[in-house]
C-alpha positions as CSV (number, residue, x, y, z in Angstrom):
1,X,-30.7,-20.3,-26.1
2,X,-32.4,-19.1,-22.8
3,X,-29.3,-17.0,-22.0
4,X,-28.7,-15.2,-25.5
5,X,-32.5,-14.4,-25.6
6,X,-32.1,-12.9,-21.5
7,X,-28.4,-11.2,-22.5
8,X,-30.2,-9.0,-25.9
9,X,-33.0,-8.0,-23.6
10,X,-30.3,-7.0,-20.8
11,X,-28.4,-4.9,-24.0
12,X,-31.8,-4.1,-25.3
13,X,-33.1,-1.9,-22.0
14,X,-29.7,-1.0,-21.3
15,X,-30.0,1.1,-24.6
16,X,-33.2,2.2,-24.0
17,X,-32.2,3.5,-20.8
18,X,-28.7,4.9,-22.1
19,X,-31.2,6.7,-24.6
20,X,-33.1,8.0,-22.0
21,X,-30.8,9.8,-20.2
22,X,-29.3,10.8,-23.3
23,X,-32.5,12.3,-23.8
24,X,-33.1,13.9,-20.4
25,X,-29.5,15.3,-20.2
26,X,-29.1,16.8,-23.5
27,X,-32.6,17.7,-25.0
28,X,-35.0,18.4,-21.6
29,X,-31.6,19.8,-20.0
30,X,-30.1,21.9,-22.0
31,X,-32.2,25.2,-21.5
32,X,-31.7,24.5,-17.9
33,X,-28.1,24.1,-18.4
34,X,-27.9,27.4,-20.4
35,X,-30.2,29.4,-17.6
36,X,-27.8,28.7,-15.5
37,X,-25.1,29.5,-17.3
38,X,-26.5,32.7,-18.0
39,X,-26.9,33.3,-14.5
40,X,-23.5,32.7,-13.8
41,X,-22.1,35.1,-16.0
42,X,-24.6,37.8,-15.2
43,X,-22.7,40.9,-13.3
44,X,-25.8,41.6,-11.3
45,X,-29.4,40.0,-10.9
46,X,-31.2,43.2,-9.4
47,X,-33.8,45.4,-12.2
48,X,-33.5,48.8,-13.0
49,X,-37.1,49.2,-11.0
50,X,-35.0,48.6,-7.8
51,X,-32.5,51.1,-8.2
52,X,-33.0,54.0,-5.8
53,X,-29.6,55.7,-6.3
54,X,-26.1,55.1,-7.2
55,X,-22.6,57.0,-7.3
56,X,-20.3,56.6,-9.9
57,X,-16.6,57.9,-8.6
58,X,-14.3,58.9,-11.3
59,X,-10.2,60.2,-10.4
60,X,-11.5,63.8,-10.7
61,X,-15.0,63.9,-9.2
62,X,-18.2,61.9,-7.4
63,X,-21.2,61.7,-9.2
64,X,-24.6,61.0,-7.1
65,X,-28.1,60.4,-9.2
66,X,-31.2,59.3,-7.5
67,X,-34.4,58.3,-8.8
68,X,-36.9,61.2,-8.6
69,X,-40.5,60.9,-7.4
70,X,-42.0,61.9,-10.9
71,X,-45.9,61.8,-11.4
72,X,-45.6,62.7,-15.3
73,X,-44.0,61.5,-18.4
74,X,-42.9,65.0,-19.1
75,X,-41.0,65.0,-15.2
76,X,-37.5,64.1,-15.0
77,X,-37.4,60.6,-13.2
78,X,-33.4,61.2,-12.5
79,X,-32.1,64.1,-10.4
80,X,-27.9,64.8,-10.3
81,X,-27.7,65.5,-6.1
82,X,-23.8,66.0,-6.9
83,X,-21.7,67.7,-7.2
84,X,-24.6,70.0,-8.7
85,X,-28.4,69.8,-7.9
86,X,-30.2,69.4,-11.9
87,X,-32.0,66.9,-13.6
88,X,-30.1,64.0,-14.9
89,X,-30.1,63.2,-18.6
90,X,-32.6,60.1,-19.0
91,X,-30.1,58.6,-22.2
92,X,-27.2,59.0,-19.8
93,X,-28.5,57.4,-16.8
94,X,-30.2,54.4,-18.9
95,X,-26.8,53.8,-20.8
96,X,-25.3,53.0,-17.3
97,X,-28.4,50.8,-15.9
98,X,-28.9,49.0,-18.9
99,X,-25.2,47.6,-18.5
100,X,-25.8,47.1,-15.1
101,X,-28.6,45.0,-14.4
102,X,-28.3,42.9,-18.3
103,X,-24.5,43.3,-18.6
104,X,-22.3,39.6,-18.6
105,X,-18.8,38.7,-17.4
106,X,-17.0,37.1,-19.8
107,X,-14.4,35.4,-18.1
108,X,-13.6,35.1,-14.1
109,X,-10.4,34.3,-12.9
110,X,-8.6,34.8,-9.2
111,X,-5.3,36.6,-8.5
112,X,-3.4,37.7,-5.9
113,X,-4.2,40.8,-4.0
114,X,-0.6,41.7,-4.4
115,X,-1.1,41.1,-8.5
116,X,-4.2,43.9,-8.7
117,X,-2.1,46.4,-10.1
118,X,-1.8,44.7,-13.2
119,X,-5.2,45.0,-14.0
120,X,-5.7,48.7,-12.3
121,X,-7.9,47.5,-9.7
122,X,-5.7,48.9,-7.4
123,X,-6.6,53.0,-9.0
124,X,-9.6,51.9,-10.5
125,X,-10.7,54.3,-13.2
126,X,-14.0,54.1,-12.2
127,X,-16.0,52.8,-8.8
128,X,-20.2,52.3,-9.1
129,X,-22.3,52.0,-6.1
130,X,-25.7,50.8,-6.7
131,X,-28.3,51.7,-3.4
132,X,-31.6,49.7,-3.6
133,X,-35.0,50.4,-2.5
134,X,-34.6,47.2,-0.3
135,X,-31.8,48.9,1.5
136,X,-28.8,46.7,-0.4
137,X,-25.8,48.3,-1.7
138,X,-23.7,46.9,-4.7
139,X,-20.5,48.0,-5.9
140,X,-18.2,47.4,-9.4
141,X,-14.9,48.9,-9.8
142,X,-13.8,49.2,-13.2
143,X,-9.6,48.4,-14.2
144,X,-8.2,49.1,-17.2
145,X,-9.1,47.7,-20.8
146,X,-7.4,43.7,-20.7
147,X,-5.0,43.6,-24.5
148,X,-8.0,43.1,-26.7
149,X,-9.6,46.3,-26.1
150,X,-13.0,44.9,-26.2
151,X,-13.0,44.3,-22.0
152,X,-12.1,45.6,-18.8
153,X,-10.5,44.3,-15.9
154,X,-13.0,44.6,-13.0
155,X,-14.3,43.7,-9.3
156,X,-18.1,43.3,-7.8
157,X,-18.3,43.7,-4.4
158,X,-15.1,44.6,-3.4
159,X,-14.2,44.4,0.5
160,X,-11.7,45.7,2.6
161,X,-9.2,44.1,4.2
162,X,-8.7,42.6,1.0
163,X,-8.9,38.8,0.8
164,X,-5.4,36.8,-0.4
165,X,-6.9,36.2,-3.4
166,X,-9.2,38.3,-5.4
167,X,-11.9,37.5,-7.8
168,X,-11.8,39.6,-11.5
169,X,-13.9,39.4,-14.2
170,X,-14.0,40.8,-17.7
171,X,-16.9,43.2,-18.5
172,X,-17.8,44.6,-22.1
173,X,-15.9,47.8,-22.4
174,X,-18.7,49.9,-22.9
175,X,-18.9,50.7,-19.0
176,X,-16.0,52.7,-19.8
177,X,-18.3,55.1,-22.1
178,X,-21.0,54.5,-19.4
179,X,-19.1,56.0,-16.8
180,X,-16.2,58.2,-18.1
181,X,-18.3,61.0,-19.6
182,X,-18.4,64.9,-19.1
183,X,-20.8,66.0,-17.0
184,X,-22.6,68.0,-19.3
185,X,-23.6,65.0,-20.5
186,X,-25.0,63.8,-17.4
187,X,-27.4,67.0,-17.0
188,X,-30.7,66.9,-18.7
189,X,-30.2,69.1,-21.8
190,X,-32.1,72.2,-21.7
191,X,-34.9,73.0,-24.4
192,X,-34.9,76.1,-25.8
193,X,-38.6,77.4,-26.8
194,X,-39.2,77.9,-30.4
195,X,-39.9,81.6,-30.9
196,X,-43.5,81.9,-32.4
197,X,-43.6,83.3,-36.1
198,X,-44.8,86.9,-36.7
199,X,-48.3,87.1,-38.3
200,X,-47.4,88.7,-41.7
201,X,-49.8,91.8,-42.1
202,X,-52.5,91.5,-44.0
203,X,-52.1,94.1,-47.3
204,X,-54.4,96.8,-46.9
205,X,-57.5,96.8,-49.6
206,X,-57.1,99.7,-51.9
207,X,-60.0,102.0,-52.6
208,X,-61.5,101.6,-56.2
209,X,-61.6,104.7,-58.5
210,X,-64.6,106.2,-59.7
C-alpha cells in the first residue's frame, strides 16, 4: 500500500513538473522565442538616426546622399553630393531607409560562389552602402527577383575574395522600387510660388445729378 501511495506521488510531481516546464517553455517563452526570431530575420539592426550617408550604385550611375546639418523643419535634412549637388527628396530617401533598418529576410540559404550567377549576385542590379555616424559601413547587393516575383535574391556584407560558399537571402521586392528610380525622383521637387491675385479695382462712384 506504502509503495502505490509513494509511486502516485512520484507521477503526481512528475506532472506537475512536466506542467511546469510546459508552462515556462511555451507561455513565459514564447515572446522570447519570437524576439529572437525577429532578430534573426531582420536585414539590419542599425536606426535611421544613425545613418550619416549611403551610396546606392545602379548599372548606369552612383548615387551619394548624406544627411544634412538642418536647424529647421522647412531645411532639407538630405542633400544628393552625386552625381549632382541638390537637395534630396525626403519621400525618396525615407522609402529606402524605412526598408533598410525595419526590412526582413525571408528565407537564408548558402550556395556556391561559382552558383551566384543564378541569382544575379554576380551583376547585381543594385549595391547599397550604408556609412554610420559611428564610423561602420554596411553593404546589401540586390539580385534579381527569385520566380515568385514578390522577392529578390540578395547579399549583406559582401567580401572579397569571396568565401566557397555564400550566404543569400530573400528581401521583399520593394528594394527594387527603392533603389531603381530616375533621378528626378531623387531631387527635392521644386515649389513653384503661387502668383498673388490682382486686386480687382474698385468701380469709381458716379456723381449724382442735380
Amino acid at each position: 500500500m506504502m509503495k502505490i501511495q509513494t509511486n502516485t506521488w512520484v507521477l503526481m510531481i512528475t506532472a506537475l513538473t512536466l506542467t511546469g516546464f510546459v508552462y515556462l517553455y511555451e507561455i513565459q517563452g514564447k515572446p522570447a522565442r519570437e524576439a529572437a526570431k525577429e532578430k534573426a530575420q531582420q536585414i539590419f539592426t542599425f536606426k535611421t538616426e544613425q545613418i550619416k550617408s549611403f551610396t546606392v550604385k545602379n548599372q548606369d550611375r552612383v548615387l551619394t546622399i548624406e544627411r544634412t546639418n538642418a536647424k529647421k523643419e522647412s531645411e532639407p535634412k538630405w542633400e544628393i553630393k552625386t552625381p549632382i549637388q541638390k537637395p534630396a527628396n525626403q519621400a525618396s530617401v525615407d522609402f529606402l531607409l524605412e526598408r533598410l533598418t525595419t526590412g526582413k529576410s525571408d528565407r537564408t540559404f548558402n550556395t556556391p560562389a561559382g552558383k551566384i550567377s543564378e541569382f544575379g549576385l554576380d551583376q547585381p542590379q543594385a549595391r547599397i552602402e550604408v556609412n554610420l555616424d559611428n564610423k561602420q559601413t554596411h553593404r546589401l547587393i540586390l539580385g534579381k527577383p527569385e520566380y515568385s516575383n514578390r522577392f529578390l535574391y540578395a547579399q549583406i556584407e559582401p567580401t572579397e575574395p569571396k568565401p566557397q560558399n555564400i550566404s543569400v537571402i530573400l528581401v521583399p521586392i520593394d528594394f527594387k522600387t527603392a533603389t531603381d528610380r530616375p533621378l528626378s525622383e531623387w531631387q527635392q521637387p521644386e515649389t513653384k510660388e503661387t502668383p498673388s491675385p490682382t486686386p480687382t479695382p474698385k468701380p469709381t462712384p458716379t456723381p449724382k445729378s442735380n
